[in-house]
C-alpha positions, 0 to 999 in steps of 0.5 A, spaced: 308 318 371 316 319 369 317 322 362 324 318 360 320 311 360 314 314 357 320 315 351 322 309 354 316 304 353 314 307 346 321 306 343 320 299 345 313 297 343 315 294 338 322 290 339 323 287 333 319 292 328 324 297 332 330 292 331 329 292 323 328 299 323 334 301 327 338 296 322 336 299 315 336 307 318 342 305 320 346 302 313 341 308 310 346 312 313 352 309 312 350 310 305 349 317 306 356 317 310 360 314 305 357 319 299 359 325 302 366 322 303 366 320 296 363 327 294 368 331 299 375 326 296 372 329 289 371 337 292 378 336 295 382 334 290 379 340 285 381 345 290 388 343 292 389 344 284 390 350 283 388 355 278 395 359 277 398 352 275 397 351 267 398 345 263 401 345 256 400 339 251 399 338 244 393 340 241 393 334 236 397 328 237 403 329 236 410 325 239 411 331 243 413 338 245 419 341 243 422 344 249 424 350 245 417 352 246 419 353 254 424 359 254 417 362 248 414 361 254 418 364 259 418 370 255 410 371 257 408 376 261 405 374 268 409 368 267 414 365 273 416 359 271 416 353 265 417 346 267 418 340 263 415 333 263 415 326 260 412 320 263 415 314 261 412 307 264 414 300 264 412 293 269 417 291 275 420 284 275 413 282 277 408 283 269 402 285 274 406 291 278 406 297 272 411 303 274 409 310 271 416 314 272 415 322 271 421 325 269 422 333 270 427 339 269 430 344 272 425 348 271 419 344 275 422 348 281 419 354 279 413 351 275 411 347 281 413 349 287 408 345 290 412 339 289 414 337 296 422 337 293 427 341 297 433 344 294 437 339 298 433 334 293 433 337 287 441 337 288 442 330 289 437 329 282 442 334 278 448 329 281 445 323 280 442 324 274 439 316 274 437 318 281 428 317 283 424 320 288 417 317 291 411 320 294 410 316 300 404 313 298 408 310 291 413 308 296 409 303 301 406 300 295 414 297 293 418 295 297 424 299 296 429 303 300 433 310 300 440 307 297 436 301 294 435 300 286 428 301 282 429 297 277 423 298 271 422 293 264 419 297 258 418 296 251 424 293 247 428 299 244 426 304 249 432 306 250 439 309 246 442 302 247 437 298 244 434 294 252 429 296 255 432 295 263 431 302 267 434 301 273 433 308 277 437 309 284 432 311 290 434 318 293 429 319 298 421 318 299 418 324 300 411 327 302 405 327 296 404 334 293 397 336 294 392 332 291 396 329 288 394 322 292 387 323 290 388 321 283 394 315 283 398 314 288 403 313 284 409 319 284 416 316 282 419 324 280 426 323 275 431 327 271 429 329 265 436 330 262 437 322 264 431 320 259 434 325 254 441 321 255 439 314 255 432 315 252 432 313 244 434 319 240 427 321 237 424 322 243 429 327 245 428 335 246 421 333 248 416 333 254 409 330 254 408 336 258 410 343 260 408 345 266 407 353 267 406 357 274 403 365 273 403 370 278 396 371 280 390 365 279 386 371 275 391 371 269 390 364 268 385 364 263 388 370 259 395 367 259 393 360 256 389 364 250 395 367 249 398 362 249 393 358 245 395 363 240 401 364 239 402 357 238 396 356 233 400 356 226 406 352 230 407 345 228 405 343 234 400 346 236 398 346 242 392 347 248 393 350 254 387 349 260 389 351 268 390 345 273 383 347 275 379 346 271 383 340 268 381 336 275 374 338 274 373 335 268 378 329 270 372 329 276 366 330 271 369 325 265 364 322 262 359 322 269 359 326 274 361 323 280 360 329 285 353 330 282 351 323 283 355 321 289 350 327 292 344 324 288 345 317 292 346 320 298 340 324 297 336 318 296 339 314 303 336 320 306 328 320 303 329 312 305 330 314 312 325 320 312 320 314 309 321 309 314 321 314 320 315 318 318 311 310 317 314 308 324 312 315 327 305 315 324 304 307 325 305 308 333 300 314 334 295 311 331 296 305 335 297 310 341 291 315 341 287 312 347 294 313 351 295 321 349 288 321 350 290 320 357 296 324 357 291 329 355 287 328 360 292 328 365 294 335 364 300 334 359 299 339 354 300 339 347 308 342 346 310 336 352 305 330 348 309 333 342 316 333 345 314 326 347 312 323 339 318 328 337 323 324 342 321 317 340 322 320 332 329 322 334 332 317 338 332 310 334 334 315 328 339 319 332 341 312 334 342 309 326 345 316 325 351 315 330 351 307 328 352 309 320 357 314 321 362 309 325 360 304 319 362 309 313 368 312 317 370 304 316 368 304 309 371 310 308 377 308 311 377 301 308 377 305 300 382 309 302 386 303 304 384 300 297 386 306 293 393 308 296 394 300 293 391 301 287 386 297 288 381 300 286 381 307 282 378 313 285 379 318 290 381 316 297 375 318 302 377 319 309 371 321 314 370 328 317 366 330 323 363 335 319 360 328 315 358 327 322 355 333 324 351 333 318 348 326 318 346 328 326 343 334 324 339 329 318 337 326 324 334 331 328 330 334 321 328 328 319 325 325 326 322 333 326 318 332 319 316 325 321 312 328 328 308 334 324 303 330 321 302 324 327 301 331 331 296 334 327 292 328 328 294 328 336 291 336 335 285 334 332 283 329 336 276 328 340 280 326 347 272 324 349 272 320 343 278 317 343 277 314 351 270 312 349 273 307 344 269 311 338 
């Protein structure tokens, strides 16, 4: 008697019980597999921000920061670079399709350096000051060119001349800053001193925004206290927090989407542990006469146990690679979906480390379902059990 078809017929002994098995364990991990994709787009994009990178912005609403506030800045210790920023959004020519343009000053080549812009870029911006750049992701959504127009249509008297028509050059399409991608795709960098020139009078010598780089992530905290209360009597004043913690309350706002991705992925598991556990349980109830042979046969306790362990293990190390394949789809499909800007959140793509954690589920899942159907087997009256008592 071979061991293999002892598995073998024990996996098929019920064909259609074992099918439904297959196929719920199956989506229950692609479940599993999608939220810890899900749960690492988040744990992703809080790492790529980084913690010596601060934002500055209004305490209280206000129209804006004066860029004056830039050079106090620039004067602080542990203070390497001070940006400006100001968002401006508007439609394209189709209602449906919105536009967010940020422009930037000088400044930013300090204050960010992680923006993927190289000082050849940065020189052509400064020439022509009506000139874009787009990340990828923000070029694939439009159909635009290097050398082509963006044009962009926004609230009438938006600009000095009284249109509301930004029609903007596109200089180069560049690579998305990191983590950039995991909350909008949609990155169109401009030249802050075209806004303060073409942008209505009011809203000039302002940012919504300052950007500011310190020289080590341990002094972010501090810096930002200081600059809190420097600017505590200022009109405006302002709040300060690092790009860190601000990506972690972006994250958590209002739900706490690492938590509960966790929370669900936990719950497709004990799904999976529930039926595999009442499979296993089912079958060596059903099949103690045949391990009272086996027994009998001269098979010991530790080949019995690797048998009940191996008709655990394979149907759920089965599901485990069929719903990983099915969550890298998923994965990929969301991915796709964001980067459209279809949907609102953070692209997942599937890892193999998703995948090795879903195998070893798998076996420690197949692992504690054998551990009660074995006591029973250990217990046993082999005598008993023969005789059909």
């Amino acid at each position: 008697m071979k061991y293999v078809p002892l598995v073998w017929a024990a996996v098929r002994r019920n064909p259609t019980e074992s099918l439904l098995a297959l196929l719920t364990q199956t989506v229950a991990f692609a479940l599993f597999g999608a939220m810890v994709a899900l749960n690492s787009a988040y744990e992703k994009a809080i790492d790529d921000a980084r913690m010596d990178r601060l934002f500055v912005v209004c305490r209280f609403e206000c129209q804006g920061l004066p860029l004056a506030y830039e050079e106090q800045l620039a004067r602080l210790d542990a203070v390497v670079g001070v940006g400006a920023q100001v968002w401006l959004g508007g439609r394209e020519q189709d209602e449906r399709h919105q536009i967010l343009v940020m422009f930037v000053d000088s400044g930013m080549r300090a204050a960010w350096p992680e923006l993927p812009m190289t000082q050849v870029d940065w020189r052509a911006l400064d020439r022509m000051p009506d000139g874009v750049f787009l990340t990828r992701k923000a070029a694939a959504r439009r159909s635009v060119r290097v050398g082509g127009v963006l044009p962009m249509i926004t609230l009438p008297g938006s600009r000095a001349d009284g249109t509301s028509a930004w029609y903007f050059k596109v200089l180069g399409i560049i690579d998305d800053p990191p983590g950039w991608g995991q909350w909008t795709p949609d990155l169109i960098v401009g030249n802050l001193r075209y806004f303060q020139e073409a942008g209505r009078p009011d809203e000039r010598n302002t940012a919504n925004v300052l950007r500011v780089a310190v020289d080590r992530p341990d002094h972010a905290r501090e810096v930002c206290r200081t600059i809190e209360a420097r600017f505590t009597n200022a009109n405006p004043a302002v709040y300060c927090i690092p790009a860190r913690q601000d990506a972690e309350q972006l994250a958590d706002a209002n739900i706490n989407m690492r938590q509960i991705s966790l929370g669900i992925g936990a719950a497709g598991l004990f799904m999976i542990l529930f039926l595999s556990a009442n499979g296993v349980a089912e079958s060596v109830r059903e099949r103690l006469p045949e391990f009272g042979m086996l027994k009998t046969l001269g098979y010991r306790d530790t080949l019995v146990a690797a048998l009940v362990f191996l008709e655990a293990a394979v149907p759920t190390v089965l599901a485990a690679l069929l719903g990983s394949a099915l969550a890298r789809v998923v994965s990929t499909l969301v991915a796709r979906l964001a980067v459209k800007g279809v949907i609102d959140m953070p692209e997942m793509h599937g890892s193999l480390s998703a995948f090795a954690l879903a195998l070893g589920a798998a076996l420690f899942i197949a692992l504690v379902s054998t551990v009660a159907p074995l006591q029973r087997i250990r217990r046993m009256d082999v005598a008993a059990v023969l005789a059909g008592r």
